[in-house]
Every structure is written in C-alpha cells, then in structure tokens.
C-alpha positions as CSV (number, residue, x, y, z in Angstrom):
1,X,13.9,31.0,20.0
2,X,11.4,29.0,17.9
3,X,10.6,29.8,14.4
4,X,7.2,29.6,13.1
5,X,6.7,28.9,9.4
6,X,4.1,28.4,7.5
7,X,4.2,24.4,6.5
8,X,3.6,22.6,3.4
9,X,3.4,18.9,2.9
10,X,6.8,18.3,1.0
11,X,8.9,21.2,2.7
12,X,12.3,20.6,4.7
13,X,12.1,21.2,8.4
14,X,14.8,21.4,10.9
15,X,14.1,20.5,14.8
16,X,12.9,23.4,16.6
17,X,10.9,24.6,14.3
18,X,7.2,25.3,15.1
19,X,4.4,23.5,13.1
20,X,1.7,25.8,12.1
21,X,-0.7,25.8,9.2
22,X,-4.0,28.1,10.4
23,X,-3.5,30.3,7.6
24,X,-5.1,30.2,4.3
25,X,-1.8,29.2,1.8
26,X,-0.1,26.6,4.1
27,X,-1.0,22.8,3.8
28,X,-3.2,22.2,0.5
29,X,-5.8,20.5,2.4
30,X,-9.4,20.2,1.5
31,X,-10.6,20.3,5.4
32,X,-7.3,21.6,7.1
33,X,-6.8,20.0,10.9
34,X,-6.9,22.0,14.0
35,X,-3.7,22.0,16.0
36,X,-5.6,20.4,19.0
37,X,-6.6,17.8,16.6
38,X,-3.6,16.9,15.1
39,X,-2.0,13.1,15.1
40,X,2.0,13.6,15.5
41,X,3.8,10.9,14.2
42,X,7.7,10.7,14.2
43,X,9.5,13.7,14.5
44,X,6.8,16.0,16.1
45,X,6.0,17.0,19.6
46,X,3.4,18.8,22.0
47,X,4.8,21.4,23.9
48,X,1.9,23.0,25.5
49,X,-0.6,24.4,22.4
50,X,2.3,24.5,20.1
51,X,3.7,21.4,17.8
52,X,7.1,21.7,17.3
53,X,9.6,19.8,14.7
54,X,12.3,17.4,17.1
55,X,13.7,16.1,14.0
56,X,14.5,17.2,10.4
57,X,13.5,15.8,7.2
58,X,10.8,16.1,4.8
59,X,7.0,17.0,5.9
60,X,4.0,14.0,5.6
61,X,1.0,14.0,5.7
62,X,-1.8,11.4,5.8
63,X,-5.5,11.7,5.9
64,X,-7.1,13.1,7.8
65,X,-5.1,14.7,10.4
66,X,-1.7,12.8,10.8
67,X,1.7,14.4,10.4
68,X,5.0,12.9,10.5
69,X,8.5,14.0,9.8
70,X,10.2,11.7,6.5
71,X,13.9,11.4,7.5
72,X,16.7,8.9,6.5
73,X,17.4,7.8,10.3
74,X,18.6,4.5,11.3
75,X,17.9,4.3,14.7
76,X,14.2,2.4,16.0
77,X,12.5,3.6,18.6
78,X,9.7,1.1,19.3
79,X,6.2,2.5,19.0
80,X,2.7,0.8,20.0
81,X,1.3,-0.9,16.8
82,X,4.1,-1.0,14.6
83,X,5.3,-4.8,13.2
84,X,9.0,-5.6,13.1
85,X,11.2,-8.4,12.7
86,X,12.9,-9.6,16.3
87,X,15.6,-12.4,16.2
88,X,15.3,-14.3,19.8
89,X,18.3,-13.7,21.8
90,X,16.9,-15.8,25.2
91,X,14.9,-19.0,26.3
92,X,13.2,-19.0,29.5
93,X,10.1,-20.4,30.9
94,X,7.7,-18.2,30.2
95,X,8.7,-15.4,27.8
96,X,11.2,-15.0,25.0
97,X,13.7,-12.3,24.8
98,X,13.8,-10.2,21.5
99,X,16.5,-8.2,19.9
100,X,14.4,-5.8,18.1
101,X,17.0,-3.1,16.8
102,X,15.8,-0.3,19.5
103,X,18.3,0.5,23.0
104,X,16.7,-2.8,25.0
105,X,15.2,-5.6,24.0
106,X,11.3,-7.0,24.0
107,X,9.4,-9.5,25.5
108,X,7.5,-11.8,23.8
109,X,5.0,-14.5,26.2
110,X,4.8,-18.3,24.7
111,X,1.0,-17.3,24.7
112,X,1.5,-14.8,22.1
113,X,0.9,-17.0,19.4
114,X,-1.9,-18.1,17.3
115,X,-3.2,-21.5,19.2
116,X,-0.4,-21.4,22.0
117,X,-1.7,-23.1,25.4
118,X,0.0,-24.1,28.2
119,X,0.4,-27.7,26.8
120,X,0.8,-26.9,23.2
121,X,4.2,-24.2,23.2
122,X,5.3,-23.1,20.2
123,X,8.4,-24.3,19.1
124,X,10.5,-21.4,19.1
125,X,14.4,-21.4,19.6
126,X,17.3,-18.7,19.7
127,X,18.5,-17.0,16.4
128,X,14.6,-17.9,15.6
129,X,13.3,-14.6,13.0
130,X,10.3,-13.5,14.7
131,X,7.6,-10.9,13.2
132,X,5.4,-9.3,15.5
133,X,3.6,-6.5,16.5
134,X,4.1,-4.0,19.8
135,X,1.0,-4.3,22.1
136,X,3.0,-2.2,24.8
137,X,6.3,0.1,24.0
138,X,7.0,2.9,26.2
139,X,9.8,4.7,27.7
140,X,8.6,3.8,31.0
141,X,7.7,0.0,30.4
142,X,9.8,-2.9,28.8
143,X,8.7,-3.5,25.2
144,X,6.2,-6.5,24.5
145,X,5.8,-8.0,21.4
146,X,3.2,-10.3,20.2
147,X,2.5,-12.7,17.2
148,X,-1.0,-12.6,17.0
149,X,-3.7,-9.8,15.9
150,X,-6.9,-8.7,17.9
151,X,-8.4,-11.7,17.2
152,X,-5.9,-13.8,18.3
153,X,-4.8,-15.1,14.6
154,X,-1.4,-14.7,13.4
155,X,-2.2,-12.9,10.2
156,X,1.1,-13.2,8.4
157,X,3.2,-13.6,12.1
158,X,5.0,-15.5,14.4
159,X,8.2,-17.8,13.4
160,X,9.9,-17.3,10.1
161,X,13.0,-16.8,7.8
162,X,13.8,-20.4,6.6
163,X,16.4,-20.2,3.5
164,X,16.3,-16.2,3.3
165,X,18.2,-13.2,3.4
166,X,17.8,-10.7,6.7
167,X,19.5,-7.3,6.4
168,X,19.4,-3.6,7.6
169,X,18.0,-0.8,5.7
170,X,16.6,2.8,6.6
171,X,13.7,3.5,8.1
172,X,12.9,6.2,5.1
173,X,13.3,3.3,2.4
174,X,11.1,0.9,4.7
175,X,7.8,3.5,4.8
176,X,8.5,3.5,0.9
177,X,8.3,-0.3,0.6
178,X,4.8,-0.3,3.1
179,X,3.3,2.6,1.4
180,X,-0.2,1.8,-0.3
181,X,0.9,1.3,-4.0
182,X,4.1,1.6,-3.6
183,X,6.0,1.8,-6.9
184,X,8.9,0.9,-5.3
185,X,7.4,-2.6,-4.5
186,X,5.8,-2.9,-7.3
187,X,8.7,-3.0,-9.8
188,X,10.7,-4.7,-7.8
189,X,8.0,-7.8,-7.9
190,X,8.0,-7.6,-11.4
191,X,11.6,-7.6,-11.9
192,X,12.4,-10.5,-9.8
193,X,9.0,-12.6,-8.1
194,X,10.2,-13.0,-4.3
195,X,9.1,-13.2,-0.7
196,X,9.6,-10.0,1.1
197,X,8.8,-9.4,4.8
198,X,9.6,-5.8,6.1
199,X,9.8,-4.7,9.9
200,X,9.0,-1.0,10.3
201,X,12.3,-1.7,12.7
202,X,14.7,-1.1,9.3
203,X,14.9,-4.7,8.8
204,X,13.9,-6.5,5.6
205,X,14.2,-10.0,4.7
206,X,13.8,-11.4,1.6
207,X,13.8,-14.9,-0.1
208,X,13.9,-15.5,-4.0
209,X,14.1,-18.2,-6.7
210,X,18.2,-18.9,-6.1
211,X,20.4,-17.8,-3.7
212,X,22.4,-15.2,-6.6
213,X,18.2,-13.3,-7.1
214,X,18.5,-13.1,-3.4
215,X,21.5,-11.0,-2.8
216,X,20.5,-9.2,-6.0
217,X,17.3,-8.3,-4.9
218,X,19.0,-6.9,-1.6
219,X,21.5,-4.6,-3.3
220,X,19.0,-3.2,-5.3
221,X,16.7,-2.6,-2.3
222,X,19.8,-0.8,-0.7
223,X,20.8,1.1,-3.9
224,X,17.3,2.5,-3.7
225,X,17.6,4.2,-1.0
226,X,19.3,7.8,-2.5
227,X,17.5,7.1,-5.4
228,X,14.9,9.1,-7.7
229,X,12.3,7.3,-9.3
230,X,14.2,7.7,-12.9
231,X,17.2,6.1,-12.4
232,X,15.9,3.3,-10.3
233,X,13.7,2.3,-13.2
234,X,17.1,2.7,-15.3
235,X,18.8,0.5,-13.0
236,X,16.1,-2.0,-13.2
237,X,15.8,-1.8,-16.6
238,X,20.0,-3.1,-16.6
239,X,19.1,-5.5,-14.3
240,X,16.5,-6.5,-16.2
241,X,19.0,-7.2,-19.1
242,X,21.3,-9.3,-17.7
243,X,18.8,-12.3,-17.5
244,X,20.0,-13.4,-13.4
C-alpha cells in the first residue's frame, strides 16, 4: 500500500512513496506544477495519474516543473541528453564500441564527429577517453553516443584525456560538481587551477600543474562526497597550507 505525503523540496523519501503536492503547505513554490505537468527525473515514475518515488534520497527540484530524487547511487543508467565520458573498448568499420559505465555498452558512428567524412576519419583508437553525449538511450534500443552538438560542432567533445587522471565517483557528488554556481567547483578551482571534465556517468577526469596536484585534487574530490560544506572548506583550508 502506497503512502501519500505531503512533499517538500529537501525531505527524505523512500521508494513507494506517492508524490503529491496539491495542497496549500507542500512544495514552497511560487506557481506550484500540476501532476500532469510534472517533468520526472531520476527516481520518479508514472503509474497511471499518480507519481510515485522508485528510489530514496533527498527531494529536487528545478524550475519550473522538474523533480528528481538526490541519492548517493553508483550505478548509470544512460538517459537521452546526458554527456559522459566512454573509454573505446572496439575498432570496427563503421562504429566504435564504448564502455560507458551502464549494463551494455554504446555505439558511437565515425560520423559523429565535428568535420568527420567518409575520407577524413577521426583518428580514434582503443583505451581512447571519449566525451559525448546520448542522442538515443533506451531500454529497448542499444545506446548511441555522439561527439558533436545540434549543430554539428563538437563544443568541448570528442577525443581526450592526454596526461590526466580518470576515476569513479558518485553520481550525487557529480550533479554537485555540474550544478550552476557550484561552490563545490568553485573552491576547488581556487585551491588548485586544473582541467576538469565530468561525465554525468560518475566519471571525472582531471589534469593539473604536476602529477602530485593531480592525485591530490582527486582525493579531495572523493573526500567530498560525505561532506558538509564546513568541513570541506576546513579541509581546503589544510590543504591550502601545505603549499603542494
């Protein structure tokens, strides 16, 4: 039996719990969104005219009328739209195979890249990093990827990862780092100047001044992760003071 609560942007929900907010003191919103009108993001589902939780973790919300479930999960399902970091497992012909972190792998076409013809390929090779973006991901289709944007530049994709660091991190930490503003970023920029790519797939890479910044920067981005905003500044802060 499904519980109905009344929701607020913030609060803990667990998976079978049913997402409601037509009353008066539930989400602080200026113009609260009709359940027919609502976006569900991660961790939400349609069942019928009721939106229930599928997975628990913290309440989201962006404007105007998306909702999404903030949880420390590891696992990446691929969604349409989102950008991730693939390392090519497979050379054929005419497509790539990329290990993107989900339960199968992607496909990414030689075309899919900015100025890629028939007679000019792009020179792509196994254990290559790739960052792209998912123009098809569906339980019912294989995942493709491709490297270019609706115009058919490669704003910021295709090959990359020469002399950096690629590790794993939650997909919870990952929204933090892509987050408009985000504080997290922000001080960590200051603290150490560095190249930073993040896949919405819980991967991060990340390329600094020497090799010792490099692995610092990625324990610090992993030490984050259970941390509040107070004692990540702290640890900055000692960071800070050891002059790397």
């Amino acid at each position: 039996m499904f519980s109905c609560l009344k929701n607020k942007v913030g609060t803990v929900l667990l998976p079978g719990d049913e997402f409601s907010f037509d009353t008066d003191d539930t989400i602080p919103l200026k113009n609260p969104a009709k359940a027919d009108k609502v976006v569900c993001g991660p961790g939400l589902r349609r069942s019928g005219e009721r939106l229930l939780v599928s997975k628990s973790g913290v309440l989201r919300h962006k404007h105007p009328n998306m909702f999404w479930m903030d949880s420390q999960q590891k696992r990446y399902v691929p969604a349409k739209g989102e950008t991730v970091i693939g390392v090519v497992t497979t050379k054929s012909v005419d497509v790539f195979k990329v290990d993107v972190g989900g339960s199968e792998q992607a496909s990414l076409s030689y075309l899919a890249f900015e100025g890629a013809t028939k007679r000019n390929r792009p020179n792509v090779q196994v254990g290559d990093l790739v960052f792209g973006q998912f123009i098809v991901a569906n339980k019912d289709m294989e995942a493709e990827l491709v490297c270019v944007d609706s115009s058919g530049r490669a704003n910021g994709m295709g090959v990359f990862g020469t002399g950096g660091l690629l590790f794993r991190a939650s997909l919870g930490l990952v929204r933090r780092l892509l987050a408009p503003n985000s504080d997290l970023r922000q001080e960590l920029e200051q603290l150490f100047p560095c190249e930073l790519v993040v896949g919405m797939n819980g991967r991060l890479w990340v390329k600094s001044a020497s090799v010792q910044r490099t692995l610092v920067i990625a324990n610090l981005l992993e030490s984050c992760e259970n941390m509040t905003p107070p004692q990540r500044r702290q640890l900055f802060t000692r960071v800070a003071q050891g002059a790397f």
